[in-house]
KOLZARO-342149 format. One line per 8 residues: for each residue x, y, z of N, C-alpha, C, CB. Coordinates in pm, whole numbers. Each point is the difference from the previous one (the first is absolute). Glycine has a CB too. Layout:
N
X:Y:Z:X:Y:Z:X:Y:Z:X:Y:Z  ...
This chain:
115
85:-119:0:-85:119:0:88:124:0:-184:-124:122  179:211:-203:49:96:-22:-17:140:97:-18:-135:-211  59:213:223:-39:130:123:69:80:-23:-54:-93:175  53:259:-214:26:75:-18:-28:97:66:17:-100:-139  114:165:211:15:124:104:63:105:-45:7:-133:164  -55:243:-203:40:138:-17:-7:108:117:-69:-62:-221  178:119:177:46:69:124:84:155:-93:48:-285:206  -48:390:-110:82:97:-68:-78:123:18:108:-156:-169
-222:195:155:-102:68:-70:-21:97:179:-136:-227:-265  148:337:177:-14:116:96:-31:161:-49:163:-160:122  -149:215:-37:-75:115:-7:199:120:-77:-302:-78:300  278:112:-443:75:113:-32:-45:105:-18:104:-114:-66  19:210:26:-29:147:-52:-18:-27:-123:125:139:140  -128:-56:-246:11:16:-114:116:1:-22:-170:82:-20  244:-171:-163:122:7:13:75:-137:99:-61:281:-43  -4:-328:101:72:-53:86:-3:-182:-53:-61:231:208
117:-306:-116:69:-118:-126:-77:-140:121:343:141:-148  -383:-260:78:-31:-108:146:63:-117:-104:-280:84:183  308:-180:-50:4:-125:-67:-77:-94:57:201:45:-67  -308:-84:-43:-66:-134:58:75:-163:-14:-219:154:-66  122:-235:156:96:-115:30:-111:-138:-43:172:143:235  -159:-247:-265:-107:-70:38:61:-132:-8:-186:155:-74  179:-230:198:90:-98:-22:-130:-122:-3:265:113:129  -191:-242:-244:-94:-88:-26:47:-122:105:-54:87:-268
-57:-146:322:11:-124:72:-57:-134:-55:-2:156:176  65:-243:-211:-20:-91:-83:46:-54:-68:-94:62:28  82:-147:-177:132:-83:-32:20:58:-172:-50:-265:193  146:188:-215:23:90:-200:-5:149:-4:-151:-184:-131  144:287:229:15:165:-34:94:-11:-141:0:118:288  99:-126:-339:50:-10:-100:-99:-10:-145:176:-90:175  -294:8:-156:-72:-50:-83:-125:75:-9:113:-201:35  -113:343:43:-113:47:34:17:181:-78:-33:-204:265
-67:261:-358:-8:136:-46:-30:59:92:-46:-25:-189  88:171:259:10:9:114:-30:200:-51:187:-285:129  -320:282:-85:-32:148:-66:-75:64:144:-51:-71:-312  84:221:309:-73:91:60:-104:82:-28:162:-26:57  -227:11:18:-132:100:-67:-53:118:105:-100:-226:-139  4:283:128:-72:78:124:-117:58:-32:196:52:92  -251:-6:22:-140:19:11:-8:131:49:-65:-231:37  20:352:-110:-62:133:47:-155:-43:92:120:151:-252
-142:-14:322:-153:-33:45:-78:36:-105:23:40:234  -90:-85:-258:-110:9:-114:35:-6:-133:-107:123:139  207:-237:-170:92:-26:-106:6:-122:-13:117:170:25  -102:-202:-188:40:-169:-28:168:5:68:-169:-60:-287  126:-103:286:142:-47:71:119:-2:-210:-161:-249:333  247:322:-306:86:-58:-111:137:4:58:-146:80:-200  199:-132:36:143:-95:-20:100:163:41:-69:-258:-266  144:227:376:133:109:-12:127:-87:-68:-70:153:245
120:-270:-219:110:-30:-71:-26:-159:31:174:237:19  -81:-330:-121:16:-138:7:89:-17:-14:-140:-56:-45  230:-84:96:74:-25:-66:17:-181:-37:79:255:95  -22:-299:-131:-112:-124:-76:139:-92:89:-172:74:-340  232:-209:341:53:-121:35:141:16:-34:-209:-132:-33  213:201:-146:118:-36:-46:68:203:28:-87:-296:-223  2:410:251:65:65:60:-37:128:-137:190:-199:181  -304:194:-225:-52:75:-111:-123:101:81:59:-217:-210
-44:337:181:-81:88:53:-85:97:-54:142:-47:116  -229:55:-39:-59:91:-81:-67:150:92:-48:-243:-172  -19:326:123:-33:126:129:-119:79:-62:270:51:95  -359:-3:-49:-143:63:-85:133:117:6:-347:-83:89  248:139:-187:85:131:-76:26:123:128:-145:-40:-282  -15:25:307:37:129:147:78:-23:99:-193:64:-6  272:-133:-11:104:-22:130:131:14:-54:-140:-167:132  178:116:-250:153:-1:-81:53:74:-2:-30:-90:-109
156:81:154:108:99:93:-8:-2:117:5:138:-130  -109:-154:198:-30:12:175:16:-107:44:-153:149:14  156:-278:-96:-7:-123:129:62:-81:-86:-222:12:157  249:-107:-59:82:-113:-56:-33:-136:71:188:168:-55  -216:-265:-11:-47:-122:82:110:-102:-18:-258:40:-32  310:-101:130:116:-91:19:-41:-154:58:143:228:48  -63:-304:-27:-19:-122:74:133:-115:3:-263:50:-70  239:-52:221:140:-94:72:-60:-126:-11:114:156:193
-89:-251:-289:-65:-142:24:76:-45:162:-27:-84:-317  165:111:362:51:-89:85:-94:1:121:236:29:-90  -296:150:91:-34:39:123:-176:-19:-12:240:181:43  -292:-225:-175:-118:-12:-7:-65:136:20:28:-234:63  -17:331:-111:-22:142:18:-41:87:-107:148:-35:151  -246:85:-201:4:66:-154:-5:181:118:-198:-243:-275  250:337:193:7:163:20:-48:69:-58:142:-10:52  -234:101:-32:-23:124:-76:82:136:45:-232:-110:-35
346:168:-80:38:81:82:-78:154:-57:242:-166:62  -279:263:-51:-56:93:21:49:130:-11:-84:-149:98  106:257:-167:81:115:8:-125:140:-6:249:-148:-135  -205:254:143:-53:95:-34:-186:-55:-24:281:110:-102  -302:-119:244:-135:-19:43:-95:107:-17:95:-138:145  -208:156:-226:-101:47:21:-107:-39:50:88:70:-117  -152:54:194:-177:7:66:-66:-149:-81:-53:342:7  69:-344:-133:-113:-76:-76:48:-153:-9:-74:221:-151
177:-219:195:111:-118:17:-141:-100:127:359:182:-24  -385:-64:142:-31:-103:100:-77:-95:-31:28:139:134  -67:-268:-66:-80:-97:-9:50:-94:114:-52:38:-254  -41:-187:233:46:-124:61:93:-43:-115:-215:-67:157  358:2:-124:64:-47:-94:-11:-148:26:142:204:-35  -172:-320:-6:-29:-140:-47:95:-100:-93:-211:115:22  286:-135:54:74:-113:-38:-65:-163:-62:137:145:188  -92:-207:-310:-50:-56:-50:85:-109:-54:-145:176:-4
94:-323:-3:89:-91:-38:-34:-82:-90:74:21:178  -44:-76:-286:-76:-52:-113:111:-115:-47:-153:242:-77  67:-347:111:63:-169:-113:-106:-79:-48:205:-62:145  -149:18:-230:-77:-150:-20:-105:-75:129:239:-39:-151  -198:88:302:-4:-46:97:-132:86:7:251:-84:82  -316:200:-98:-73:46:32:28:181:23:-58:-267:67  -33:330:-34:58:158:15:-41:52:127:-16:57:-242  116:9:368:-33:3:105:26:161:-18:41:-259:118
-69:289:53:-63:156:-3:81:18:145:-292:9:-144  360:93:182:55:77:126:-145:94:48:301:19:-97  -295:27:207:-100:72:76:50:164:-4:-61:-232:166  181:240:-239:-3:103:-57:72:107:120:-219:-84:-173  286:197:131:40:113:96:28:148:-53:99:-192:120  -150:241:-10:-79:140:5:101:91:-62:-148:-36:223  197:107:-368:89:140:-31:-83:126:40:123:-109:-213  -88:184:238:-81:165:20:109:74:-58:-149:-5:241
80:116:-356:119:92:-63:-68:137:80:80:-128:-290  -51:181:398:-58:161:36:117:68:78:-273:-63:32  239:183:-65:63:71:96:-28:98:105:91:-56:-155
């Protein structure tokens, strides 16, 4: 059974930079597409970045340049890193894991862009 914990997500200024974390518990992470997403209030949940098994990525357009999504197979860990944060940036951010095995879901953690 798979389980996904994200962690990172806090309250910035504008301008200001986070790194999210989400570490996977379970077996094959290697074998798993490992994408971030998030949720505004009164907003669809969408795709911020993926990055697929063999290490191919991809990022919705409104974010490119600002973030970068990584992943430590040793440490079982995928990253979102985050730069030059805007207000419209905030949401729940949702960590996500995808195989053959099935597609699991993190409970997600809180960014705030204000000042």
């Amino acid at each position: 059974q798979v389980q996904l914990v994200e962690s990172g997500g806090d309250l910035v200024q504008p301008g200001g930079s986070l790194r999210l974390s989400c570490v996977f518990s379970g077996t094959m992470f290697g074998a798993y597409t490992m994408s971030w997403f998030r949720q505004a209030p009164g907003k669809q949940r969408e795709l911020v970045a993926r990055i697929t098994s063999g290490g191919d990525i991809d990022y919705v357009d409104s974010v490119k340049g600002r973030v970068a999504i990584s992943r430590d197979n040793a440490k079982r860990t995928a990253y979102l890193h985050m730069n030059n944060l805007k207000p419209e940036a905030t949401a729940v951010y949702l960590c996500n894991a995808v195989s053959f095995r099935g597609v699991n879901w993190g409970q997600g953690t809180q960014v705030t862009v204000s000042s």
